[in-house]
C-alpha positions in Angstrom: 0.0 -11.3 12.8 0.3 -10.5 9.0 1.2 -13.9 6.8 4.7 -13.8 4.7 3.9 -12.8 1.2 6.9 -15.2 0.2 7.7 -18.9 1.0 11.5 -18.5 1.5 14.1 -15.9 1.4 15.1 -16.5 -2.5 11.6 -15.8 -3.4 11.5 -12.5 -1.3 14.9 -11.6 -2.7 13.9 -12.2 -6.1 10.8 -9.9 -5.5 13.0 -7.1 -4.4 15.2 -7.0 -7.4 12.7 -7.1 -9.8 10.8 -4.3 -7.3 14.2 -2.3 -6.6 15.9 -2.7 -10.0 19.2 -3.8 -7.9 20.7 -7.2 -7.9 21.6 -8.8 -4.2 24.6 -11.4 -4.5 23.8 -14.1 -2.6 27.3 -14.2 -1.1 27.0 -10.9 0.3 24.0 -11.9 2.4 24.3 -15.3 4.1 23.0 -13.8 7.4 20.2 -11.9 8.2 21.5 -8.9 9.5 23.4 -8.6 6.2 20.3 -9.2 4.2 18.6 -6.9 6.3 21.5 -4.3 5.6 21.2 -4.5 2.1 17.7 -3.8 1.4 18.2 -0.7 4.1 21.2 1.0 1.9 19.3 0.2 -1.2 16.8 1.6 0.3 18.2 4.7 1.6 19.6 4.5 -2.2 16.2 4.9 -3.7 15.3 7.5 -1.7 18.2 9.9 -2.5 17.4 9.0 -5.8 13.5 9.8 -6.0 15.0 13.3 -3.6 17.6 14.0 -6.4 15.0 13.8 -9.4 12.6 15.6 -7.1 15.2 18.6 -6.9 15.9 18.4 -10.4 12.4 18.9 -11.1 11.9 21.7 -9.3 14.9 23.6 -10.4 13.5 22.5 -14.1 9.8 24.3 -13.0 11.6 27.3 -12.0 13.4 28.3 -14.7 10.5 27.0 -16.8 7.7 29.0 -14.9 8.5 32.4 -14.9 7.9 34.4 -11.6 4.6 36.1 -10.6 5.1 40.3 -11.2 3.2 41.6 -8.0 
């Protein structure tokens, strides 16, 4: 079994936010299926996020690549 990078759960949330960008009030996550919760939608935020700039990057190379003549 893999040790905890952290020593308690402040210092793991404190970790994430700096990681994530995202704040996590503490009042919002006094269990752990609430904690738990909260890094999965900010998760799931991020990665709709990185998906949304992906697609805007593509969109960007298309118009700025112009298509092969066969």
């Amino acid at each position: 079994m893999e040790a905890n990078r952290f020593k308690n759960v402040s210092e793991l949330i404190k970790s994430f936010e700096e990681y994530s960008g995202f704040s996590i009030d503490p009042e919002e996550i006094d269990t752990r299926d609430k904690l738990l919760d909260k890094i999965s939608e900010i998760q799931d935020y991020l990665s709709n996020e990185v998906s949304d700039i992906c697609s805007q990057y593509y969109y960007e190379a298309g118009q700025l690549m112009p298509e092969d003549e066969d």
